[in-house]
Rosetta silent file (secondary structure, phi, psi, omega in degrees, C-alpha in Angstrom):
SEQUENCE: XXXXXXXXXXXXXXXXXXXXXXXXXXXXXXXXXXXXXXXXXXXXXXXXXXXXXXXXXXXXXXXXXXXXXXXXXXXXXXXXXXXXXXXXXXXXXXXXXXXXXXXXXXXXXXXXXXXXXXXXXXXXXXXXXXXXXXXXXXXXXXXXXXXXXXXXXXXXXXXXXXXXXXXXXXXXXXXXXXXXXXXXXXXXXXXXXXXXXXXXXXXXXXXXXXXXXXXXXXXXXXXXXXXXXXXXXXXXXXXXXXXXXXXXXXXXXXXXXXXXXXXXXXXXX
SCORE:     score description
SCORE:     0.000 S_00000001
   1 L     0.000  154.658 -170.212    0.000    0.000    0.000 S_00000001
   2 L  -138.563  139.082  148.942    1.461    3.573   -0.735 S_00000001
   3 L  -104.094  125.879 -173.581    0.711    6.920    0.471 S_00000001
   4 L   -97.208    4.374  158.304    1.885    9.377   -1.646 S_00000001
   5 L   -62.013  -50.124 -150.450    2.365   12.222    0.813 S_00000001
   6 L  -103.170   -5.194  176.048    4.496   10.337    2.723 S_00000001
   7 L    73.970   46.000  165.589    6.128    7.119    0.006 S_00000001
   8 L   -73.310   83.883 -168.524    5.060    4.310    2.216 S_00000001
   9 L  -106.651  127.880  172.726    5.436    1.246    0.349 S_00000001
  10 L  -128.428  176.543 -166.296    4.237   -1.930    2.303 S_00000001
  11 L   -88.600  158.570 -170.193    3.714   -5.775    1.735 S_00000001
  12 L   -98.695  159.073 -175.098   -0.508   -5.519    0.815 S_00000001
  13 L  -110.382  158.096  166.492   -2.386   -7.195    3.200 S_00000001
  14 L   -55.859  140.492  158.241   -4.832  -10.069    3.064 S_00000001
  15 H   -32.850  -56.260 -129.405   -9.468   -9.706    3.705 S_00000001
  16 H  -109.418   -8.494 -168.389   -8.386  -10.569    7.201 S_00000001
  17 H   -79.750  -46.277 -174.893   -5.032   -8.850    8.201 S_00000001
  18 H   -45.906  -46.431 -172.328   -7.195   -5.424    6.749 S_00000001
  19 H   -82.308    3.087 -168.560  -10.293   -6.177    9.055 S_00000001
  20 H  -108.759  -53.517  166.414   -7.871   -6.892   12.096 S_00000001
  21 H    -9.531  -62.299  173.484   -6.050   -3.823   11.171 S_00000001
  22 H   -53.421  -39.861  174.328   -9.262   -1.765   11.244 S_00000001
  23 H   -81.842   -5.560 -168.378   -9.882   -2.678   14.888 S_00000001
  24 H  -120.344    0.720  176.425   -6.880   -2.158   16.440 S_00000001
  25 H   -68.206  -35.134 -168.908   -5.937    1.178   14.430 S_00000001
  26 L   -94.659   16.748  148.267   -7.982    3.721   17.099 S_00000001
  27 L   -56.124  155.601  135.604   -5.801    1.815   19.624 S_00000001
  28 L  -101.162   -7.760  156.611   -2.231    2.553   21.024 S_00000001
  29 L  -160.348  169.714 -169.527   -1.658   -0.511   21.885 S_00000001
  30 E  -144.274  155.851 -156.787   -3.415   -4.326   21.902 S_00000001
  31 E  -107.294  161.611  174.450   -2.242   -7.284   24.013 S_00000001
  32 H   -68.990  -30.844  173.417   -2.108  -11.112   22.016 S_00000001
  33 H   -45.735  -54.108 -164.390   -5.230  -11.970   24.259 S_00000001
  34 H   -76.326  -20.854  174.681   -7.315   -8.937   22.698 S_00000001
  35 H   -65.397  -41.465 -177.006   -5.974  -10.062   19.103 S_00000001
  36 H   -55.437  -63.154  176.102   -6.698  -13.635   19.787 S_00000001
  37 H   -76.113  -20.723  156.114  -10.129  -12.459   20.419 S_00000001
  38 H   -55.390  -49.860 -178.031  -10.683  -10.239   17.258 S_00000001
  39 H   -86.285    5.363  158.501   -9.697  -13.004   15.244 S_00000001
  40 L    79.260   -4.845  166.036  -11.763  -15.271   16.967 S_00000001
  41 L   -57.521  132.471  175.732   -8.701  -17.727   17.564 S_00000001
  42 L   -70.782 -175.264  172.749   -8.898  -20.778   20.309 S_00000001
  43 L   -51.682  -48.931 -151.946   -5.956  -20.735   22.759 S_00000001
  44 L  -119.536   56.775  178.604   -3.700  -22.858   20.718 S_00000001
  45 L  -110.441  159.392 -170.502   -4.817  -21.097   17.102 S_00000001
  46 L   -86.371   69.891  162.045   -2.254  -19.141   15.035 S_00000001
  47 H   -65.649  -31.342 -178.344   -2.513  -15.815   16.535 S_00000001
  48 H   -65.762  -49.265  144.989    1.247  -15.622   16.938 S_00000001
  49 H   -35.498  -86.213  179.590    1.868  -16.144   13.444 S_00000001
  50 H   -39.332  -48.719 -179.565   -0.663  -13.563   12.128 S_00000001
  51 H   -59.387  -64.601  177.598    0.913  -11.038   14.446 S_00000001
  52 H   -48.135  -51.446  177.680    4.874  -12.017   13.595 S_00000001
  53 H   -43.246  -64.406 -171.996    3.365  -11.278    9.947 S_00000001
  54 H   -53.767  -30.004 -160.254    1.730   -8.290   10.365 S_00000001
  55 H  -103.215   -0.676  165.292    4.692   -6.901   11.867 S_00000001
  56 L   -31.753  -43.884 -120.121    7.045   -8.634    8.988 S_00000001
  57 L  -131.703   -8.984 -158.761    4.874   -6.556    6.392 S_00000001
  58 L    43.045   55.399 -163.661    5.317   -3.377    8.495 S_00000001
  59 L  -127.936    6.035  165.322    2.119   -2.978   10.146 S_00000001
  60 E  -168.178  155.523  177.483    2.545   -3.148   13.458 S_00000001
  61 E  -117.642  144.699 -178.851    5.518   -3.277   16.164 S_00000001
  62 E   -92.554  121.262 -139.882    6.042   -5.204   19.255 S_00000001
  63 E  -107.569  -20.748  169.335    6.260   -3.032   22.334 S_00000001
  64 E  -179.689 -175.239 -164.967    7.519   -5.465   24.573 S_00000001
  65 L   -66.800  125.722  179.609    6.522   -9.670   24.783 S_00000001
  66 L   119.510  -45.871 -153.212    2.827  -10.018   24.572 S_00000001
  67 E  -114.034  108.591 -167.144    2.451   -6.615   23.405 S_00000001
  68 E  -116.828 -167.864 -156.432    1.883   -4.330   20.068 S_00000001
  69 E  -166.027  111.985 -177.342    1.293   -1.236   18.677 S_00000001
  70 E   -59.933  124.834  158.602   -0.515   -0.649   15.319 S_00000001
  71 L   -92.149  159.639  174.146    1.561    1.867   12.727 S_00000001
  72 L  -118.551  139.311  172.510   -0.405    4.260   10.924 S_00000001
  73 H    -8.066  -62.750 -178.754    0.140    5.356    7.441 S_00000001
  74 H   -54.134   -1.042 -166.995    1.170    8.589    8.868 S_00000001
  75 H   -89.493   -4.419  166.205    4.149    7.610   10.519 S_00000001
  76 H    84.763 -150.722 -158.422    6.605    7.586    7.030 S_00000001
  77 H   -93.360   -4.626  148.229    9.173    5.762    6.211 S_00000001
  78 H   -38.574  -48.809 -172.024   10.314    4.913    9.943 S_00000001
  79 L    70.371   46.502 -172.488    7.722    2.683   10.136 S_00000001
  80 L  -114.176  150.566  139.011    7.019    3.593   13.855 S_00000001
  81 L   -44.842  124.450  140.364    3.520    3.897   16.198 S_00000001
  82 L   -51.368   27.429 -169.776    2.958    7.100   17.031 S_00000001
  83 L   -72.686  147.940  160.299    2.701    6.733   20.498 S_00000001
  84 L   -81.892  136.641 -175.385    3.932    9.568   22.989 S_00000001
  85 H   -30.406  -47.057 -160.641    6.739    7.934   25.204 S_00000001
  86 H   -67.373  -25.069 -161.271    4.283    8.566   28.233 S_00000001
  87 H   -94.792  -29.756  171.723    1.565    6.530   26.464 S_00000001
  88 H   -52.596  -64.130  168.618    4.435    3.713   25.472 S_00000001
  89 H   -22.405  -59.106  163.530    4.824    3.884   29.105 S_00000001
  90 H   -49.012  -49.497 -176.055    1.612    2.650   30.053 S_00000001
  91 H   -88.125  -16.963 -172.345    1.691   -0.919   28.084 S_00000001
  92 L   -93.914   24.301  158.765    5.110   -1.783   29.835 S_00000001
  93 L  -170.075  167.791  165.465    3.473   -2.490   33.309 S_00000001
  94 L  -141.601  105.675   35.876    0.219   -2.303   35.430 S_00000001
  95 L  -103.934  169.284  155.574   -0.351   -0.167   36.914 S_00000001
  96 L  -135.963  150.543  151.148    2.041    2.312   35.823 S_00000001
  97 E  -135.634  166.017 -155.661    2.600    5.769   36.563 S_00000001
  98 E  -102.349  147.992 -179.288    4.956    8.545   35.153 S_00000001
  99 L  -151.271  171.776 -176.308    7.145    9.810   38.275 S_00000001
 100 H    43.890 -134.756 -145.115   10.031   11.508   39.385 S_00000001
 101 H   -52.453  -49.751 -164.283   12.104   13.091   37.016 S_00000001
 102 H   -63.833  -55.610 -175.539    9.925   12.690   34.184 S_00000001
 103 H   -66.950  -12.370  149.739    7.002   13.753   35.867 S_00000001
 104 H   -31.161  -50.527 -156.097    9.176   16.951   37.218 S_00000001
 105 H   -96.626  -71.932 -174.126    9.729   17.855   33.428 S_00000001
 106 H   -34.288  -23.713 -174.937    6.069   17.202   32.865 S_00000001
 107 L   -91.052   -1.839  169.126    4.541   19.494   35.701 S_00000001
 108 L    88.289   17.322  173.177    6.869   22.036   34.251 S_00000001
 109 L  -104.878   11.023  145.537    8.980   22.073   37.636 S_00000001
 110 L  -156.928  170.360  173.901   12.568   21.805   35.817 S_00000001
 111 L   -62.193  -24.565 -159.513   14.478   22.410   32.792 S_00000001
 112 L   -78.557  150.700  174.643   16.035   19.629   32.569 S_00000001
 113 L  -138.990  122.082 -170.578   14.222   16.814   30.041 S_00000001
 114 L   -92.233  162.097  177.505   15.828   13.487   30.945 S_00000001
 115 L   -82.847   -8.166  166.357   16.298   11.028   28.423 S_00000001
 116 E   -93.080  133.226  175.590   14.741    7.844   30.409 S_00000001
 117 E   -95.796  131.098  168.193   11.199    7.999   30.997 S_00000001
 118 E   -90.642  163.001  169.715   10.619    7.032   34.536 S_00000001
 119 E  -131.734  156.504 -177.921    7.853    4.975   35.748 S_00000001
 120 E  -140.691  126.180  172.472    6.662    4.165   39.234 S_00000001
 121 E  -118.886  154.351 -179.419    4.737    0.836   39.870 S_00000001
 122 L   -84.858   27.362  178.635    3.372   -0.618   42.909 S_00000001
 123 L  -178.474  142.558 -149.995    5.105   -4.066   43.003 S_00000001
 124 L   -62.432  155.433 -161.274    8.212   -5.863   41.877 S_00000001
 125 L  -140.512  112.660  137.905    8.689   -6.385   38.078 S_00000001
 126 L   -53.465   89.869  160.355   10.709   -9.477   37.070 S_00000001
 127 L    89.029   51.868  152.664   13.076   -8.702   34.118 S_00000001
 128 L   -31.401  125.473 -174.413   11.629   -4.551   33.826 S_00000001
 129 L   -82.043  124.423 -179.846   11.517   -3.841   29.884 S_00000001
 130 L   -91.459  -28.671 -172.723   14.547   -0.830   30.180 S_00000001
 131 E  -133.388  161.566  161.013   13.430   -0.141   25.832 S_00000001
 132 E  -169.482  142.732  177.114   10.406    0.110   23.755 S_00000001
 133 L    41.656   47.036  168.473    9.955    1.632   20.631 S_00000001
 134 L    86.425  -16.796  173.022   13.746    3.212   20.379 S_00000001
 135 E   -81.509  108.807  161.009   12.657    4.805   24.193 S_00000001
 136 E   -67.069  152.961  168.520   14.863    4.259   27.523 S_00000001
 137 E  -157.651  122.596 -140.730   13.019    3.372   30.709 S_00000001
 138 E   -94.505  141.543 -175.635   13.684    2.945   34.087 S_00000001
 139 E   -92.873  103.038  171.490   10.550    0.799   35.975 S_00000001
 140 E   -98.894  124.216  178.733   10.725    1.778   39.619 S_00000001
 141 E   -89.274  119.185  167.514    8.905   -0.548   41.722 S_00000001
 142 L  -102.862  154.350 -163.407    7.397    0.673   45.376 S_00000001
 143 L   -93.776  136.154 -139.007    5.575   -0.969   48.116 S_00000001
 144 H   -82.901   -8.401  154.434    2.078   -0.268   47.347 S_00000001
 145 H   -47.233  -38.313 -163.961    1.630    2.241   50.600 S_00000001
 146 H   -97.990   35.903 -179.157    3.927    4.612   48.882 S_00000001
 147 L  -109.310   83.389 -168.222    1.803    4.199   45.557 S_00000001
 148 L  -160.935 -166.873  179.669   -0.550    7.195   45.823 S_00000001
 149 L    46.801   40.614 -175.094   -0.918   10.710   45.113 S_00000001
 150 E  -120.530  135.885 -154.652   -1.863   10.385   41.125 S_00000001
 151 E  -139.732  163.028 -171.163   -3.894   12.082   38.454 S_00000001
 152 E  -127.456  135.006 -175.249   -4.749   11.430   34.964 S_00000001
 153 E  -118.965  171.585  144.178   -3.677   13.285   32.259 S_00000001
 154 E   -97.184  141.006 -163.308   -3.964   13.394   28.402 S_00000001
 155 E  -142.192  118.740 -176.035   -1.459   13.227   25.573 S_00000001
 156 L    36.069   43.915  143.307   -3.460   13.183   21.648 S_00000001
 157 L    88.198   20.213  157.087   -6.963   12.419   23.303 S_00000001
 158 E  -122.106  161.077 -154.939   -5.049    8.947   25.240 S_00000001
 159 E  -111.164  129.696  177.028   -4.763    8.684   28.815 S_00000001
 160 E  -151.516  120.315 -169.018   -2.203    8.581   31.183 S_00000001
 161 E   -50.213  152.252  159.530   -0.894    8.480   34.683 S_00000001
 162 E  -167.060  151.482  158.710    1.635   10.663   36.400 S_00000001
 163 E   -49.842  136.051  175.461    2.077   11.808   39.916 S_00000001
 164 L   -37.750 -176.267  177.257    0.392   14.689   41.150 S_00000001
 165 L   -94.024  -46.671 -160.827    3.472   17.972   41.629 S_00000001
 166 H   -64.593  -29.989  176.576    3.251   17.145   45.695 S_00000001
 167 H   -90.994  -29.808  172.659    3.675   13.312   45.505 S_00000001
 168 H   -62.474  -24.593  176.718    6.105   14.361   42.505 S_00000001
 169 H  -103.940  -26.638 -175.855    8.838   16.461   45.041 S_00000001
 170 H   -70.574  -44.016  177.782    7.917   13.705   48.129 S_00000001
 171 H   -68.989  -34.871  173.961    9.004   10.716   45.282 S_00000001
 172 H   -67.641  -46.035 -179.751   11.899   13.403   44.527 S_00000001
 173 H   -80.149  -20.451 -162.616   12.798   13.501   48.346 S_00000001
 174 H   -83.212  -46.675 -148.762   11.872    9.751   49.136 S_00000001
 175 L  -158.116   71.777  169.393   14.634    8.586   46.270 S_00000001
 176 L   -36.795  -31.498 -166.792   16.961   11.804   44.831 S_00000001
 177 L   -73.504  -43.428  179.528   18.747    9.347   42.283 S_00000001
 178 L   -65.979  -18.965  172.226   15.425    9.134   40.053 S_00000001
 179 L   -92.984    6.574 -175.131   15.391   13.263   40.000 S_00000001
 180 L    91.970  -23.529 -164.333   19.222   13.440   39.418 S_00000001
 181 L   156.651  137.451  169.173   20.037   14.792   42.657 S_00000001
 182 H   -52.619  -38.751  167.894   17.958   16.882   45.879 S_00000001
 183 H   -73.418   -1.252  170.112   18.866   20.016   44.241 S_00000001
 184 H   -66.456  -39.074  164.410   16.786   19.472   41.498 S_00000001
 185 H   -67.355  -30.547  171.604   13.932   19.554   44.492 S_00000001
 186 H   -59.586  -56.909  172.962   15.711   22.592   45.543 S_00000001
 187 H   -76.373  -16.108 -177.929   14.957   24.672   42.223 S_00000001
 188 H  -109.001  -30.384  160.281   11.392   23.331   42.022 S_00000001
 189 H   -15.665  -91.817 -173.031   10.200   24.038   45.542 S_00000001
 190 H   -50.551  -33.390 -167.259   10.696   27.805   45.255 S_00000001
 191 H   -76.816  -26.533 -174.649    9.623   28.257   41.528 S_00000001
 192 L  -116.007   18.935  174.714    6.487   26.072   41.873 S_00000001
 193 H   -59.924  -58.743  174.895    5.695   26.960   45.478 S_00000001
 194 H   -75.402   32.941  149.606    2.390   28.670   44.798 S_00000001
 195 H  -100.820   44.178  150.098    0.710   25.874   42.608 S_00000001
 196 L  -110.704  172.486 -168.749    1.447   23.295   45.705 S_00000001
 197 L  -117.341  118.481  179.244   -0.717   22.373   48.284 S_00000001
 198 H   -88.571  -13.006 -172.751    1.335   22.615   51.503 S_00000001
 199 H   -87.623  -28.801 -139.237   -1.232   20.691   53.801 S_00000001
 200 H  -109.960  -20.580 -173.398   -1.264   17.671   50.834 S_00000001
 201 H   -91.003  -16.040 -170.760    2.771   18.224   50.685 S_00000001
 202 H   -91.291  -35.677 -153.362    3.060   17.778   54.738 S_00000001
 203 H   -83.947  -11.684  156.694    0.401   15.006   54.379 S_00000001
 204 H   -70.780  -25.011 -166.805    2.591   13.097   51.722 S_00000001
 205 H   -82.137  -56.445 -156.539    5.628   13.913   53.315 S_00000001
 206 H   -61.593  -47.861 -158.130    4.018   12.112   56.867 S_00000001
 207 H   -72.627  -28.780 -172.183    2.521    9.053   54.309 S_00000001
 208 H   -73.401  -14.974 -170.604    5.316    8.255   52.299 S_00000001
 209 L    44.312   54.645  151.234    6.830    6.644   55.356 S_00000001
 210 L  -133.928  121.378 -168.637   10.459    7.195   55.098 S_00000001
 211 H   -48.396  -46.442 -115.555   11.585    9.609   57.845 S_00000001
 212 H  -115.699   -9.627  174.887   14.437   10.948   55.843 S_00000001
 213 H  -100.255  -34.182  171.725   11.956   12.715   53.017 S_00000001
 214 H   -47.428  -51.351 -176.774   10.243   14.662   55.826 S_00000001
 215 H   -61.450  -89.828 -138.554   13.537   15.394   57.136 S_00000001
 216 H   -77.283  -32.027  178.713   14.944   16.625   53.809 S_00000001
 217 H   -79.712  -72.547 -165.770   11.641   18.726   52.751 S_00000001
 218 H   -57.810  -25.067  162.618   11.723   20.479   56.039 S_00000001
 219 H   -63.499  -32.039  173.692   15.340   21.539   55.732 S_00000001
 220 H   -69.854  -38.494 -151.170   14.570   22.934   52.163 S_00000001
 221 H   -68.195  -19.622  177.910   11.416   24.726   52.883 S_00000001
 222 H   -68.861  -53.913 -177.709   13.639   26.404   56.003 S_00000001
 223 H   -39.732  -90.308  174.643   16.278   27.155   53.779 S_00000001
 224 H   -39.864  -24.157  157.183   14.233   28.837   51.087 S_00000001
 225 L    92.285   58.110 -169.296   12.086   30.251   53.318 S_00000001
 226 L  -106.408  155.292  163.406    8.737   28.405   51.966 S_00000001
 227 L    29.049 -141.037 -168.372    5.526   27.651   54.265 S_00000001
 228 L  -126.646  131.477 -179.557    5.943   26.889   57.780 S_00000001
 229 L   -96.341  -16.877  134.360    8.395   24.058   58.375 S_00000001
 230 H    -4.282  -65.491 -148.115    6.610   24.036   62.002 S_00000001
 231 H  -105.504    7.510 -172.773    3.710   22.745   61.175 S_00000001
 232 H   -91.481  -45.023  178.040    5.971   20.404   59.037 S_00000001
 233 H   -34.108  -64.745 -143.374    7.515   19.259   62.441 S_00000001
 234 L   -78.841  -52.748  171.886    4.338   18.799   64.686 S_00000001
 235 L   -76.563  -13.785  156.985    3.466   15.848   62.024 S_00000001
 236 L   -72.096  138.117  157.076    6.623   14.191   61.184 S_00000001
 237 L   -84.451  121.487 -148.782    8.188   11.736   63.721 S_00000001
 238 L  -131.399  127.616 -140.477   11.343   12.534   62.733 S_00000001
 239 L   -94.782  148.195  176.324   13.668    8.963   63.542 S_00000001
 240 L   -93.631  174.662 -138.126   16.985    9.616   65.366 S_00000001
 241 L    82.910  161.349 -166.561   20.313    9.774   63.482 S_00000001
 242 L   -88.836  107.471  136.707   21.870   11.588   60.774 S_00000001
 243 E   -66.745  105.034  178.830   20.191   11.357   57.484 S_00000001
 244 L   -20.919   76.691  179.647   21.511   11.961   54.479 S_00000001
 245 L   -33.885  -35.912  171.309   20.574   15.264   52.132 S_00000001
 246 L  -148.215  114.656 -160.256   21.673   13.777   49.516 S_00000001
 247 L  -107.347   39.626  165.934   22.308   10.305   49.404 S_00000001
 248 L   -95.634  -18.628  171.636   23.423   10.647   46.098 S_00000001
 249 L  -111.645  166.845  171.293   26.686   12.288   47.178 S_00000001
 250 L   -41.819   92.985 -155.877   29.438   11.642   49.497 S_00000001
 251 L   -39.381   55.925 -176.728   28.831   11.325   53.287 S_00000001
 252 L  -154.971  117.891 -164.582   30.400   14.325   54.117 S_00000001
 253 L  -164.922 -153.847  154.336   29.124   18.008   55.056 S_00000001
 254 E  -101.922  172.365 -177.288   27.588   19.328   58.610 S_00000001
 255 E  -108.853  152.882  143.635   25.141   18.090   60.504 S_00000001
 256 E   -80.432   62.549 -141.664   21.779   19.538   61.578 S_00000001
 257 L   -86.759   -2.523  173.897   20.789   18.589   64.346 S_00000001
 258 L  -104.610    0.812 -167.999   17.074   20.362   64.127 S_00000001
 259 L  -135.377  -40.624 -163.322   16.464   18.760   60.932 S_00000001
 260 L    72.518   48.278  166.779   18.667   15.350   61.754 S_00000001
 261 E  -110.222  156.230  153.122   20.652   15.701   58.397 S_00000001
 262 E  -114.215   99.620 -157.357   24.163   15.741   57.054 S_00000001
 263 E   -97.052  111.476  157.586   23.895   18.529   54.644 S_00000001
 264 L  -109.579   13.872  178.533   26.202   17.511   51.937 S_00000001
 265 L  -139.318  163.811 -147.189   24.840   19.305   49.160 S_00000001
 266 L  -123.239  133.146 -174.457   24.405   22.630   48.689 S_00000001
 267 L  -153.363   18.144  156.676   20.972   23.996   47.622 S_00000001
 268 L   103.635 -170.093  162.651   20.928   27.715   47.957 S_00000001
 269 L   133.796    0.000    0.000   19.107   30.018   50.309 S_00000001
């Protein structure tokens, strides 16, 4: 078949490859179960085949085992799904949501646009797909307590998770390596202070249950001079010992002893 805006030349398809085509085109992605049932295939019918064809012929791609993604004319002579990374996201676990870093650059709280889309799921992932479509991706798996604080967005009229911005700087504070580093939490505090909710950021902070992200949010917001780190206090139990600021850097700075840190990174103020 050819389109001659874009000089698509593909192997022509078959009455049945066309009508399977048709159903799975307003998709962004379809699992071998849901093909298996378009086509009306038993368990141990050649669904596998018909797929490995389809994508032989360049009409679909495999997004990870189990799992495809329809191309559309429009995509040229790549021969890729359009999918937005975030929506690629989505088929390589369940649940998934976009977090940390990524979801940083999405709420528009830094500059930075990393090249791995992160994801955060609520239970260990055996053999995490790292690619998909030409896309890096890191899976991070959490114990389903800290799996909260998430809204649904849109990307070309499909649907997608990502943390909220308050569970997005607590998930920044909780685990520093997936945002690059606590100053990255440093520059999006002040610049995105008013669109946060400071009672929803102390009650994530209290929820996430690791002492050491309370502890590290109330030392910025003192620093920077944000909200009331008080009222940050009276609800954290705040665990004795020296916590890291950044336990992405080298154990070595001063301590705090009102915040129970060893501030080894440097974050303004």
């Amino acid at each position: 078949m050819t389109n001659g805006a874009q000089s698509i030349t593909r192997e022509p398809l078959g009455t049945t490859e066309a009508q399977f085509l048709t159903k799975v085109a307003t998709r962004p992605a379809f699992s071998i179960g849901e093909a298996r049932q378009f086509l009306k295939h038993g368990k141990h019918g050649p669904t596998r085949q018909f797929l490995e064809r389809l994508q032989r012929k360049g009409w679909i791609r495999r997004i990870k085992s189990g799992k495809f993604a329809p191309i559309p004319l429009s995509s040229g002579e790549a021969r890729t799904p359009q999918l937005h990374e975030f929506i690629v996201a989505m088929q390589l676990v369940s649940p998934a949501t976009i977090a940390y870093w990524s979801a940083l650059n999405h709420h528009g709280m830094t500059e930075q646009v990393p090249r791995t889309v992160f994801v955060q799921t609520n239970h260990p992932v055996r053999r995490p797909p790292s690619e998909a479509l030409g896309i890096s991706f890191k899976i991070v798996s959490v114990r389903a307590k800290k799996y909260f604080g998430i809204e649904r967005d849109w990307i070309n009229e499909q649907p997608f998770s990502v943390t909220d911005k308050e569970k997005t700087i607590i998930d920044g504070l909780d685990l520093p390596k997936y945002v690059g580093e606590v100053g990255e939490i440093a520059k999006a505090l002040p610049q995105s202070w008013e669109d946060l909710n400071e009672d929803k950021l102390r009650a994530y902070a209290f929820k996430i249950g690791n002492t050491a992200a309370g502890k590290r949010l109330g030392f910025l917001m003192e620093t920077l001079g944000l909200g009331s780190p008080e009222a940050l206090r009276k609800v954290l139990s705040l665990a004795p010992g020296f916590s890291l600021l950044d336990p992405t850097l080298p154990r070595k700075g001063k301590h705090s002893r009102r915040w129970g840190l060893l501030i080894n990174a440097d974050v303004g103020g």
